[in-house]
C-alpha positions as CSV (number, residue, x, y, z in Angstrom):
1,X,97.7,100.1,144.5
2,X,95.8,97.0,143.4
3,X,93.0,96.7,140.9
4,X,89.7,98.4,140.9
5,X,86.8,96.0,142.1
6,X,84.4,95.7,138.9
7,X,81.4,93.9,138.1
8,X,80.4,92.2,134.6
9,X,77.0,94.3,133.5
10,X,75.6,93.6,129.9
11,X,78.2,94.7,127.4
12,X,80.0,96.8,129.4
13,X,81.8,96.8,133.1
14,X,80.4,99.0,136.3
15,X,83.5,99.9,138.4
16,X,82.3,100.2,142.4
17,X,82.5,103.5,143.3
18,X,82.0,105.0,139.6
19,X,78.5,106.8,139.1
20,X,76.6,108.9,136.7
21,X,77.2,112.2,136.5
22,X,75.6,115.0,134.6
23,X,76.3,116.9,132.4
24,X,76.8,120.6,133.3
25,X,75.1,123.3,132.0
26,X,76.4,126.0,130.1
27,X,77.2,129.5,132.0
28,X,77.4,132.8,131.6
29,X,73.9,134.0,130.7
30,X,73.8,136.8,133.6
31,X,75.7,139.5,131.6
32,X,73.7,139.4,128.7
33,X,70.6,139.1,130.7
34,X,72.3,142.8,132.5
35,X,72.8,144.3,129.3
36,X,68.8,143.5,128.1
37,X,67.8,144.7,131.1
38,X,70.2,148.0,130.7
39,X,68.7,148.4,127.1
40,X,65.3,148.2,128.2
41,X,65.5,150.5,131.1
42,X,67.5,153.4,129.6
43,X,67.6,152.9,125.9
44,X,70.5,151.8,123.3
45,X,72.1,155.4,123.0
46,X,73.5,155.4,127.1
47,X,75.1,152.1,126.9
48,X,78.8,152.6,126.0
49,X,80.2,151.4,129.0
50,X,78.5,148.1,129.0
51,X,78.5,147.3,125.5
52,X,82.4,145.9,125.6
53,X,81.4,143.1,128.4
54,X,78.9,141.4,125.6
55,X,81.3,142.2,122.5
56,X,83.0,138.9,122.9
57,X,79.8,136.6,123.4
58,X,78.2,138.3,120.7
59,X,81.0,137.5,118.1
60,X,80.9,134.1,119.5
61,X,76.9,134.2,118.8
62,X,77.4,135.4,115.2
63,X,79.5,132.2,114.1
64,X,77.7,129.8,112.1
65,X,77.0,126.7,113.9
66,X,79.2,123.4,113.8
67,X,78.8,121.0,111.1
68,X,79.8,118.2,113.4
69,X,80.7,117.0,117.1
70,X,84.3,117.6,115.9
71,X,84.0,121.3,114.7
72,X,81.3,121.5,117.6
73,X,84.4,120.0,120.2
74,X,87.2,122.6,118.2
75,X,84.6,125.7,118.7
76,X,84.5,124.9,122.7
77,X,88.5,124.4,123.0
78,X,88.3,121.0,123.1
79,X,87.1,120.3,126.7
80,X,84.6,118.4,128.6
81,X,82.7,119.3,131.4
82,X,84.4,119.8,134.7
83,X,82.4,116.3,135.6
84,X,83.9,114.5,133.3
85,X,85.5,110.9,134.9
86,X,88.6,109.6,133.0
87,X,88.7,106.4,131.6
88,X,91.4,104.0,129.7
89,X,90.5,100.9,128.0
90,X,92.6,98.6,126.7
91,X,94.6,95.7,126.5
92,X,98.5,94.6,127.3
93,X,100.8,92.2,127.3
94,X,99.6,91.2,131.1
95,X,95.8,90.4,129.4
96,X,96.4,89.5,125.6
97,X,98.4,87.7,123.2
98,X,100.4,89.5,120.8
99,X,97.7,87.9,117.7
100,X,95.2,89.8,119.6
101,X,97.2,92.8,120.3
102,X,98.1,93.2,116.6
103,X,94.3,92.9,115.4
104,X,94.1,96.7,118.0
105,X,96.9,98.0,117.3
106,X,97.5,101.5,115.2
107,X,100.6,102.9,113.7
108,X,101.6,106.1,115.5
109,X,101.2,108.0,112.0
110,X,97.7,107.2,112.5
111,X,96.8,107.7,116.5
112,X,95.6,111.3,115.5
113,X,93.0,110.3,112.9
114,X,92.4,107.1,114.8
115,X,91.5,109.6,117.6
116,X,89.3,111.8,115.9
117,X,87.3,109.0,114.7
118,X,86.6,107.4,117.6
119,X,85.1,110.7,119.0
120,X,83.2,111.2,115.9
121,X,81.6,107.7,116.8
122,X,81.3,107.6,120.6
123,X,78.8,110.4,121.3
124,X,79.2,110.3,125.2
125,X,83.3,110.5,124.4
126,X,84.5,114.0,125.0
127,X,88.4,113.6,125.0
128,X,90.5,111.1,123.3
129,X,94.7,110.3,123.6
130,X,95.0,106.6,121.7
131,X,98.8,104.9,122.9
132,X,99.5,101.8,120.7
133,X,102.8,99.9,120.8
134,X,104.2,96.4,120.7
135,X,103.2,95.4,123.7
136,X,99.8,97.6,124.7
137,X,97.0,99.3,122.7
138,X,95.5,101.6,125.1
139,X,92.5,104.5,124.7
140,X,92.5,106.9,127.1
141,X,89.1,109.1,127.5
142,X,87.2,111.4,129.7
143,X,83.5,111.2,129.6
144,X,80.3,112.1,131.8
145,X,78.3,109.2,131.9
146,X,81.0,106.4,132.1
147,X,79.0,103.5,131.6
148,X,77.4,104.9,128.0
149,X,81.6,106.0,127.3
150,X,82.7,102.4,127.9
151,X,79.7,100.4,125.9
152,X,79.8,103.1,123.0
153,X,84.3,102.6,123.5
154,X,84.0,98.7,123.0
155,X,81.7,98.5,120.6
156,X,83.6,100.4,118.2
157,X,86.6,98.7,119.1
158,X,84.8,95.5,118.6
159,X,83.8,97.0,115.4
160,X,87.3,98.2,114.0
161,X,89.0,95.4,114.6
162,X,86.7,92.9,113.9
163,X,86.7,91.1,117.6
164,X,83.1,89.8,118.7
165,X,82.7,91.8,121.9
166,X,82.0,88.8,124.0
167,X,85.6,88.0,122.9
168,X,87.4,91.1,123.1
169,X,85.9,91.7,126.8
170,X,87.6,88.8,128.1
171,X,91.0,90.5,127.3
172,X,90.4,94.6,128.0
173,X,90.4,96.2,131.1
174,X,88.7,99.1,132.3
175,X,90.1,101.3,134.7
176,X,88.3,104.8,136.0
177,X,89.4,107.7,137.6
178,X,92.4,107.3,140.2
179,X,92.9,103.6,139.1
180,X,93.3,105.1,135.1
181,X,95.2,108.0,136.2
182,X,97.5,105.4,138.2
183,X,98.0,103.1,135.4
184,X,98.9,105.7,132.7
185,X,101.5,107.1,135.6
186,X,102.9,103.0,136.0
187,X,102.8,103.2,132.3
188,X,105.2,106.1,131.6
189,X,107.5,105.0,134.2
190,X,107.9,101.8,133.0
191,X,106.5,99.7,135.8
192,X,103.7,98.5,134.0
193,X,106.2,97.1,131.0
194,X,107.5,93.6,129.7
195,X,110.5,94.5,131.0
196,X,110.3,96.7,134.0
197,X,112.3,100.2,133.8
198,X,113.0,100.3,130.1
199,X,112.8,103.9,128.8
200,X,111.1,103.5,125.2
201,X,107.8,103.6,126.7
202,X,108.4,107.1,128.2
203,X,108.9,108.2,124.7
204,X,106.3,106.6,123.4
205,X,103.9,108.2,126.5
206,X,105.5,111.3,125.6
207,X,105.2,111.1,121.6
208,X,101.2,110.2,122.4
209,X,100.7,113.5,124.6
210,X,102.5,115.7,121.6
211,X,99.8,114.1,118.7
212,X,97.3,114.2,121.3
213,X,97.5,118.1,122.5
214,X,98.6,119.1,118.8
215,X,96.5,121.0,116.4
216,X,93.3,118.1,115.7
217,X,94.1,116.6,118.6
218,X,91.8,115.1,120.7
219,X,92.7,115.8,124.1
220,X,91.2,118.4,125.9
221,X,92.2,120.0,129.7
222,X,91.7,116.8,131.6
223,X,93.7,114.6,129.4
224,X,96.8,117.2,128.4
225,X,97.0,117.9,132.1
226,X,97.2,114.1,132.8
227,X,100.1,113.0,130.3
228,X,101.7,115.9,131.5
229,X,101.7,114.9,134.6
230,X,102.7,111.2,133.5
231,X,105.9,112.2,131.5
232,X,106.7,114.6,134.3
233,X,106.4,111.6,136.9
234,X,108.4,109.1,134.3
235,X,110.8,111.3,134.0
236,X,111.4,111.7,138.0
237,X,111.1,108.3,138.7
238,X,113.8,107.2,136.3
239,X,116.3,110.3,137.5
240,X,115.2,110.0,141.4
241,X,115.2,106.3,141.2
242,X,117.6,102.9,140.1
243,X,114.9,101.8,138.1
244,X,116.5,102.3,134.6
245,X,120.1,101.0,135.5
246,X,120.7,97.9,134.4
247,X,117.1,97.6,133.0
248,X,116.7,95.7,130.2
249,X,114.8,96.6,127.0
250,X,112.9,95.0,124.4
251,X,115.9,94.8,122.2
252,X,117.9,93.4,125.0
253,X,115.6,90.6,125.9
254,X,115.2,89.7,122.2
255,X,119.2,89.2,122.0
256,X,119.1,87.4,125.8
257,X,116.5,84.8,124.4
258,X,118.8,84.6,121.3
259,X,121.3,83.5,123.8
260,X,119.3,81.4,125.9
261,X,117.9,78.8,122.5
262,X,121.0,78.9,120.7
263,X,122.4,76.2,122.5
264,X,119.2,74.0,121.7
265,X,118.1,75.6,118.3
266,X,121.1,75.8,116.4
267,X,124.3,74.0,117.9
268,X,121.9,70.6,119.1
269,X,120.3,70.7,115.7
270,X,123.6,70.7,114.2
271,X,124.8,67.8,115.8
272,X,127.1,69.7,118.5
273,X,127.0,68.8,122.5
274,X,123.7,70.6,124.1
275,X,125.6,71.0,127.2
276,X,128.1,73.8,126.3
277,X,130.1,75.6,128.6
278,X,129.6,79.5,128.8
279,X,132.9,80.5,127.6
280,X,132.1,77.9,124.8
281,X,129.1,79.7,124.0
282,X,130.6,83.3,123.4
283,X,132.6,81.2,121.0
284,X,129.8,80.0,119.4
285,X,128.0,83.3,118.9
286,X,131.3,85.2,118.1
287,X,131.2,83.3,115.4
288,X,127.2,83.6,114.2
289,X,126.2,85.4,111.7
290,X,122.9,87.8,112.2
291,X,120.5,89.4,110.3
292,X,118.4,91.7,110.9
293,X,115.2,93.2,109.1
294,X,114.7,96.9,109.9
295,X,116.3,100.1,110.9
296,X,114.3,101.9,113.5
297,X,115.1,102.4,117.0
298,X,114.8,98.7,118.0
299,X,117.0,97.8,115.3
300,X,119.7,99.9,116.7
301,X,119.5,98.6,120.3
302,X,119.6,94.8,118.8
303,X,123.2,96.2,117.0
304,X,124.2,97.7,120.6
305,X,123.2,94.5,122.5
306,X,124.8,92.2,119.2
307,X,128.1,93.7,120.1
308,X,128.2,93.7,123.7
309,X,128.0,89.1,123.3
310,X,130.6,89.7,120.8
311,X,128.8,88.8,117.5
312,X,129.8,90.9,114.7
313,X,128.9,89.4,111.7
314,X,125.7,91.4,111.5
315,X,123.5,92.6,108.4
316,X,121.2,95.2,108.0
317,X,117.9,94.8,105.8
318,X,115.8,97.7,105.2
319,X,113.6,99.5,102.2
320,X,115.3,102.3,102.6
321,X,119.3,102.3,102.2
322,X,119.7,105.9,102.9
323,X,118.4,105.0,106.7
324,X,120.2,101.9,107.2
325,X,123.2,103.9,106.4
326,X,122.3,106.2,109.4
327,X,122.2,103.6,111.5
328,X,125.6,102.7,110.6
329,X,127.1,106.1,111.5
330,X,126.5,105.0,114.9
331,X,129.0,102.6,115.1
332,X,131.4,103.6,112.5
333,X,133.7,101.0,114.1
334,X,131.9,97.7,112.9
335,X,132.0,96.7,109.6
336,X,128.5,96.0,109.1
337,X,126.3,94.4,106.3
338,X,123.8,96.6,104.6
339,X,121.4,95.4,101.8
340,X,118.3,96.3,99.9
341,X,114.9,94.4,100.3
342,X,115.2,92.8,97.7
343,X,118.4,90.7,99.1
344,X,116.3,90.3,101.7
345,X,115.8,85.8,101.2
346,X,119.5,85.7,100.2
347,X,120.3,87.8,103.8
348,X,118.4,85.1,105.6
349,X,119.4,81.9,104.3
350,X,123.3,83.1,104.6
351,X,122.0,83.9,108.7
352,X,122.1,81.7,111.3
353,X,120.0,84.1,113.5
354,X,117.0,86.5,112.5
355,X,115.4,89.9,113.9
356,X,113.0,91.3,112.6
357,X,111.9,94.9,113.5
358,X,109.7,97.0,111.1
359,X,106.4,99.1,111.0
360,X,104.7,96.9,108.6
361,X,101.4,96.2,108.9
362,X,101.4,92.7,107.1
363,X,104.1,89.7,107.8
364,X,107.4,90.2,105.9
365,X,108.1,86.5,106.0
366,X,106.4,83.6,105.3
367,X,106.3,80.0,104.7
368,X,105.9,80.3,101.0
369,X,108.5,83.1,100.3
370,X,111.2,80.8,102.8
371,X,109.9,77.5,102.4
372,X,111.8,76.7,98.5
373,X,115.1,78.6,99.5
374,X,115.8,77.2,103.1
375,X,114.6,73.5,102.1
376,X,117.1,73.7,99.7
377,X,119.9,70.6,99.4
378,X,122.4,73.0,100.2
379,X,120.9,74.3,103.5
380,X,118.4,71.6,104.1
381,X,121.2,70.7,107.6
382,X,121.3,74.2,108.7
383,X,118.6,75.9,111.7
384,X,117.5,78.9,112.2
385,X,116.3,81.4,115.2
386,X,113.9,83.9,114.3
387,X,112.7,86.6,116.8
388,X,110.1,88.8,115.5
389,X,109.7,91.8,118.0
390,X,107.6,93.5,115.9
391,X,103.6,94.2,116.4
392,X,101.8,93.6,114.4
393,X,104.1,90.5,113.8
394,X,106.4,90.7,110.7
395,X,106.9,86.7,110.4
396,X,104.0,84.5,109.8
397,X,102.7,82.0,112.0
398,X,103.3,78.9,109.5
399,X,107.0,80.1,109.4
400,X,107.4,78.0,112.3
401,X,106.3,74.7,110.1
402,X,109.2,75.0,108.2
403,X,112.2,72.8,109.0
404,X,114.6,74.2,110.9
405,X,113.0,77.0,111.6
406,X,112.5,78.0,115.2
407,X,110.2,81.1,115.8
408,X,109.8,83.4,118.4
409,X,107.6,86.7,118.8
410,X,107.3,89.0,122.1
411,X,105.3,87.0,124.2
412,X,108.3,84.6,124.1
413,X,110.4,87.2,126.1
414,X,108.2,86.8,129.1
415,X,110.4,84.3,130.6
416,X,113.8,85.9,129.9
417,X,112.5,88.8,132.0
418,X,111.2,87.4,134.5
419,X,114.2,86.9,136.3
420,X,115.0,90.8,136.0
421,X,111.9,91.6,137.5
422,X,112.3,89.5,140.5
423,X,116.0,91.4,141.2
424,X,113.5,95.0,140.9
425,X,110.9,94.4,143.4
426,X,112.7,96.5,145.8
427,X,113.3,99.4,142.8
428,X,109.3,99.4,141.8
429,X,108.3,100.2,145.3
430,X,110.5,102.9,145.6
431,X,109.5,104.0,142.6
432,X,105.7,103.2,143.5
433,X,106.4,106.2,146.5
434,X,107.2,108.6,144.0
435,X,104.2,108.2,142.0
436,X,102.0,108.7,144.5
437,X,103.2,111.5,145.4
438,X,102.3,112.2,141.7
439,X,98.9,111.0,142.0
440,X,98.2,112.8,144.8
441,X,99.2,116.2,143.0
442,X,97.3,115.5,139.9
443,X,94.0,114.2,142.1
444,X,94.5,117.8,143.8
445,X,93.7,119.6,140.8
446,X,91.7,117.5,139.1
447,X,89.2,118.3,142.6
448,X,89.9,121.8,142.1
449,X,87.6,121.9,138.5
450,X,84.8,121.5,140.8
451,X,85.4,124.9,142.0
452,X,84.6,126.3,138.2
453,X,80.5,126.4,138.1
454,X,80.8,128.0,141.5
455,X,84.2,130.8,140.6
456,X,82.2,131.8,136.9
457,X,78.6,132.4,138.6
458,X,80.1,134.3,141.2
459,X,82.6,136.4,138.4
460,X,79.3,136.6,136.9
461,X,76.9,137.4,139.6
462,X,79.9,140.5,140.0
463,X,79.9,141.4,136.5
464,X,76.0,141.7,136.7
465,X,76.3,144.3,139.6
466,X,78.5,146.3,138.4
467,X,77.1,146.8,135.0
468,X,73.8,147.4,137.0
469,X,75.5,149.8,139.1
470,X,76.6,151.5,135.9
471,X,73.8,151.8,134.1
472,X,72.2,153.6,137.0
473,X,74.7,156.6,136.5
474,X,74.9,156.6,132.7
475,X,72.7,159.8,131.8
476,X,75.2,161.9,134.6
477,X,78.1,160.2,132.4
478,X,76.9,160.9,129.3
479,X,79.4,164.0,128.7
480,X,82.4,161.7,129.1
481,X,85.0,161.3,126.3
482,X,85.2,157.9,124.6
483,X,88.6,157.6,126.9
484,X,87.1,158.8,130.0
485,X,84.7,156.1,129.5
486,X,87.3,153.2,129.0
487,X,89.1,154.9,132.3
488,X,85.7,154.2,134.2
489,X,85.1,151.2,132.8
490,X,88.8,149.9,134.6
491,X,88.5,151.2,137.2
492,X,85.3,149.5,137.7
493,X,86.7,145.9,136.9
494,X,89.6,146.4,138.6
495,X,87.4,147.2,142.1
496,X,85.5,144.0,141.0
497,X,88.4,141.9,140.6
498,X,90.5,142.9,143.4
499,X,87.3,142.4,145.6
500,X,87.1,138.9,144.4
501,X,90.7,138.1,144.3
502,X,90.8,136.9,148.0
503,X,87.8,134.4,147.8
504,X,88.9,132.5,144.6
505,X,92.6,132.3,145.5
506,X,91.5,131.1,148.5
507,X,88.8,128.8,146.9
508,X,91.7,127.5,144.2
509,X,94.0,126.8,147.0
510,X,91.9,123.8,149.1
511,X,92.8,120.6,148.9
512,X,90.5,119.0,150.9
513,X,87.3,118.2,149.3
514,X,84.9,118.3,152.3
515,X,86.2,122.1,152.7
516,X,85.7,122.9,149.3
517,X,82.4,121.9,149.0
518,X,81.4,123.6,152.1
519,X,83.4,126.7,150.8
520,X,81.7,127.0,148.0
521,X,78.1,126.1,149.4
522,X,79.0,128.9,151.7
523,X,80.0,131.4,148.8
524,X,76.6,130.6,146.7
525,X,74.6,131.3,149.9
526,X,76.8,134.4,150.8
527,X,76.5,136.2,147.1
528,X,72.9,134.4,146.3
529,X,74.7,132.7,142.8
């Protein structure tokens, strides 16, 4: 499916095809306009068997009003409108660079908070699921108008992170409706990644659906159906499909590009023979030594990948000892390295080869805290890689100005994985079949909300009768017991809802929209709603 057409307007980007829908109007007013009229016509003493059809709106009418949009969204579950469009705005790998992406991006202890904010500050925003990572920082939103959702979107955006928005436009996109639902569904399969078919992002799709559909969350029905859907359709695609075998990941194309500049980084700098033969080369790195700073997830893939070329000199840096010493259970049988933080300068001058790999929001390493210990006499001969696969970036940029040093970040993986995406065309477009098949499915009910106005004022138009129809017989009822009552007032609702059973099951089930909307013009004109 390729991109949506779009066209620059102001501050903020029209899609062709998207347009303005209002908002819908709040139902239900019938039944309590049946029970004033009941009161009126036969008094308040004859009404006990029409009383129990208000009893829930009028508890709902004694609450004290919201103090904000956010109690306001809690008190009405949530949801938006059944008009609503959805929306995801953003920015990747494919249209920023990771010193852009870093300046967005949002631990994921924070993507709940982060959430609720950005509700709190985009009035036309009604639900909010925010997906940040190392190589995207994504916001995905339902909204009526969509042009108001998107300026009111990027403006804060522009606002949080401190990105001009004439700037930060250049590098977002803006996707509505099937082209966002499409994306997110690319997304979780891992189609849309650096490296195509690696499986972290599912998680990471997955892990932004539990914080976003969670108590506080921000997602409502459109958006908890939708990354539903998407970790559902990740999930088939990678078990239907070949698109995780032999898949790289992050990790794996961090220790590739290792591979691919060693020969030039470290063995030309050091005098040996550029040219070395492959065999050679598995020498070479048998025999380096490796340090890595963290001991999360990517940390422990970079051990597994480590091992599989061979090296095994390999240390582990982290704050916390007790965690780095749960990573080590998982290969209890490499003797691996572990130190404190506070080794951390002796770690890397004793390393030929760096990683780095944690959550912290400023660099670990910089020029200043190297620049006295590897320009020392005794290591003033020696080079060194460092690969920071981290976002935001744990190494400073000026790193790189220091001799011997030879820097990398996640952009630089680009070219490693290119070739693995050429051998996975094939692989995407089978997947690509699948999710359509998704898409299709989730388009399907997302149609069907239209059918909600039409299904309450006819449940309502129903309810109105039959509490007409009741009140008309109340004074010959008014000997009944309270349970004879309650047996009258089933019966009653069950003929209603066993009348209207056959029309809304029938109505639910359409999947063509033409047909629904005539259905349902049909229906209003048939029952006067």
């Amino acid at each position: 499916m390729g991109q949506p057409a779009f066209v620059p307007s102001g501050h903020y980007v029209v899609f062709a095809g998207a347009q303005r829908v209002p908002q819908c109007k709040a139902l239900g007013f019938s039944r309590v306009r049946a029970l004033t009229q009941a009161r009126s016509r036969f008094g308040s003493g004859s009404l006990g068997l029409v009383l129990d059809a208000a009893s829930a709106m009028t508890s709902k009418a004694e609450q004290p009003p919201p103090q904000n949009r956010l109690e306001n969204r809690a008190r009405q579950g949530g949801a938006g409108t059944a008009t609503d469009q959805i929306v995801v705005i953003g920015l990747s790998h494919h249209t920023a660079s990771v010193d852009l992406r870093e300046r967005l991006a949002v631990p994921e202890s924070e993507w709940k908070e982060a959430a609720a904010v950005l509700v709190e500050a985009c009035p036309s925003v009604s639900e909010v699921a925010l997906l940040s990572t190392c190589n995207r920082f994504e916001v995905y939103l339902t909204c009526g108008d969509t042009k108001h959702g998107i300026l009111e979107v990027t403006k804060y955006l522009s606002q949080r992170s401190g990105i001009e928005i004439h700037e930060l436009r250049q590098h977002l996109f803006m996707l509505t409706e099937e082209d966002a639902i499409w994306h997110l569904l690319r997304v979780a399969s891992g189609l849309d990644s650096l490296v195509v078919g690696e499986g972290q992002i599912l998680a990471q799709v997955k892990r932004c659906y539990e914080i976003a559909t969670e108590n506080g969350g921000m997602a409502g029905k459109l958006l908890t159906r939708l990354f539903n859907a998407a970790v559902s359709a990740g999930k088939r695609v990678r078990t239907e499909t070949g698109i995780a075998k032999g898949a790289v990941s992050i990790s794996s194309a961090a220790v590739e590009l290792m591979t691919v500049r060693y020969t030039d980084d470290i063995l030309g700098c050091s005098g040996e023979t550029p040219q070395i033969e492959s065999n050679c080369l598995a020498t070479y790195l048998a025999k380096s030594r490796v340090c890595i700073v963290g001991a999360g997830t990517m940390s422990r893939l970079l051990v597994t990948h480590l091992l599989a070329r061979g090296v095994t000199d390999i240390t582990i840096v982290n704050r916390s000892l007790e965690r780095a010493h749960e990573l080590l259970k998982q290969f209890p049988d490499v003797d691996i390295n572990v130190r404190p933080l506070t080794e951390l300068i002796d770690a890397i001058v004793g390393a030929d080869v760096v990683f780095t790999s944690t959550s912290s929001r400023e660099p670990v390493l910089t020029a200043d805290m190297l620049g006295p210990h590897l320009e020392a006499s005794e290591s003033v001969t020696r080079s060194r890689i460092f690969i920071d696969i981290s976002v935001p970036r744990n190494i400073a940029e000026n790193v790189s100005n220091l001799s011997g040093a030879h820097v990398y970040n996640v952009d630089d993986l680009k070219a490693v994985v290119a070739r693995n995406q050429l051998r996975r065309r094939r692989l995407i477009i089978e997947a690509e079949n699948l999710l359509r098949e998704e898409l299709r499915q989730f388009r399907n009910w997302q149609s069907s909300l239209g059918c909600i106005p039409a299904i309450t004022k006819l449940q309502d138009r129903a309810e109105e009768i039959r509490l007409e129809e009741l009140s008309k017989v109340t004074g010959k009822l008014s000997d009944l017991t309270d349970k004879e009552r309650e047996v009258v007032e089933r019966l009653t609702k069950g003929i209603v809802n066993k009348l209207l059973h056959g029309p809304l099951s029938h109505l639910r089930g359409l999947q063509d929209v033409e047909e629904r909307r005539e259905t349902i013009k049909n229906l209003e004109s048939m029952f006067r709603l």
